[in-house]
C-alpha positions as a Python dict, from the first residue, in 0.01 Angstrom:
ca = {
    (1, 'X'): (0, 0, 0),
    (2, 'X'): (307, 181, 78),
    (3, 'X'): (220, 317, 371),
    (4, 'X'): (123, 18, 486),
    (5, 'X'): (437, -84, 428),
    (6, 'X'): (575, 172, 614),
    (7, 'X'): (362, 138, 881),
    (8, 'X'): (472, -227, 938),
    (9, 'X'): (822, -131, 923),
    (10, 'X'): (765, 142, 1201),
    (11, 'X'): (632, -98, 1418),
    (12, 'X'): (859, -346, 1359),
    (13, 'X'): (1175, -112, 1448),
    (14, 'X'): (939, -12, 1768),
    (15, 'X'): (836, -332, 1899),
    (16, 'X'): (1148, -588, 1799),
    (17, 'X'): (1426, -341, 1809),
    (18, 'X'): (1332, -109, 2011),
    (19, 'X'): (1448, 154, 1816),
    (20, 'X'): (1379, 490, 2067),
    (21, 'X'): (1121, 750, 1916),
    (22, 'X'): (1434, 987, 1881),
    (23, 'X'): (1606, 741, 1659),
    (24, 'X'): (1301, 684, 1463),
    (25, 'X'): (1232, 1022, 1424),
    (26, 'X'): (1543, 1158, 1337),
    (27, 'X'): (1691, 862, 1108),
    (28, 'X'): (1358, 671, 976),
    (29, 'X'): (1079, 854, 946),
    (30, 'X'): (1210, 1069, 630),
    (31, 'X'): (1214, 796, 437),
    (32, 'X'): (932, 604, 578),
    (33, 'X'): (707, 901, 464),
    (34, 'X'): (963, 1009, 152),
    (35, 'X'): (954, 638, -25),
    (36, 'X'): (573, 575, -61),
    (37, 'X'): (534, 944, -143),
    (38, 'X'): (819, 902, -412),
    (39, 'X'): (692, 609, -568),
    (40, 'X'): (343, 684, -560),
    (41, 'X'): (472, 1050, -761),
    (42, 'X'): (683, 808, -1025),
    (43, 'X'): (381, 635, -1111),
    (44, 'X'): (138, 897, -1120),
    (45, 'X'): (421, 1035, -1391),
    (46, 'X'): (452, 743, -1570),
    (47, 'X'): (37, 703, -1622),
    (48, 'X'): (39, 1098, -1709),
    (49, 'X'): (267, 1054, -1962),
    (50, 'X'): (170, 793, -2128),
    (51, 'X'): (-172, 892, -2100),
    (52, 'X'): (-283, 612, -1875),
    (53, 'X'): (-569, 842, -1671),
    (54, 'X'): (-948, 773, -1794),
    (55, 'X'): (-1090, 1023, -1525),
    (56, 'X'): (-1384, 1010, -1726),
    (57, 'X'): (-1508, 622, -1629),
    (58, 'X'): (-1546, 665, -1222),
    (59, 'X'): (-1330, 687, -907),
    (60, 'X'): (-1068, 410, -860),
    (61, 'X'): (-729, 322, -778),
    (62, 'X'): (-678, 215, -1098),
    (63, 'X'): (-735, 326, -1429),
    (64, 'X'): (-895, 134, -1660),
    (65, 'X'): (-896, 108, -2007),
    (66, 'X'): (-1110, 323, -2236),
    (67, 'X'): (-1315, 57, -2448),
    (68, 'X'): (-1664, 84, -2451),
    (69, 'X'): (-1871, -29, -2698),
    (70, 'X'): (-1811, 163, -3014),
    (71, 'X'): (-1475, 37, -3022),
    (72, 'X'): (-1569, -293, -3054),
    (73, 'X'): (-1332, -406, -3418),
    (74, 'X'): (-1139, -99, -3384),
    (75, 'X'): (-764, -63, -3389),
    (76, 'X'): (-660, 89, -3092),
    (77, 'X'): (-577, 480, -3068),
    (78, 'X'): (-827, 494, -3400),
    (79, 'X'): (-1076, 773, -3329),
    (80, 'X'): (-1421, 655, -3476),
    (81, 'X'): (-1650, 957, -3637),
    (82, 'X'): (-1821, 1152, -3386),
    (83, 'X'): (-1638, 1085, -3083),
    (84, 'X'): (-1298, 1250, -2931),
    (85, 'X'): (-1133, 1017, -2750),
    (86, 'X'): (-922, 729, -2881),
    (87, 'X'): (-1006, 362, -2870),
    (88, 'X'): (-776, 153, -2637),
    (89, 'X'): (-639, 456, -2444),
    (90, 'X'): (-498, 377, -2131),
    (91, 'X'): (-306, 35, -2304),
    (92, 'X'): (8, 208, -2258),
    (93, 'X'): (29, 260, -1873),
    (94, 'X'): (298, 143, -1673),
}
């Protein structure tokens, strides 16, 4: 999404300002490649520390909530007997 972003800004400075591939180079492109990467980091942080990352329920660009069905009338971050991992987790996220 960023990048995107960042993309369409590129092409924008190219094609409507003509912006030379010097200018671009030398005075955009730092922080056409150093915002998305930034921001993308700050999340990543963000779901890290508050524990936002199910790795454990498939590949996505999000992360989902842990709540399968053993949780069901359980308080969230309550632990039910034989099982490790907290009901709710990943409510927290950014």
């Amino acid at each position: 999404l960023f990048y995107s972003c960042s993309l369409n800004i590129y092409f924008l400075a190219m094609v409507k300002y003509n912006k030379t591939d010097h200018y671009i180079r030398t005075k955009m492109e730092p922080f056409l490649h150093g915002i998305p990467i930034g921001i993308s980091l700050m999340f990543a942080a963000a779901l890290l520390a508050t524990q936002g990352f199910n790795s454990d329920l498939g590949n996505g660009c999000i992360s989902p909530i842990y709540d399968p069905p053993h949780c069901i009338g359980i308080e969230d971050g309550e632990v039910r007997e034989g099982f490790e991992i907290p009901c709710g987790r990943g409510r927290g996220g950014p």
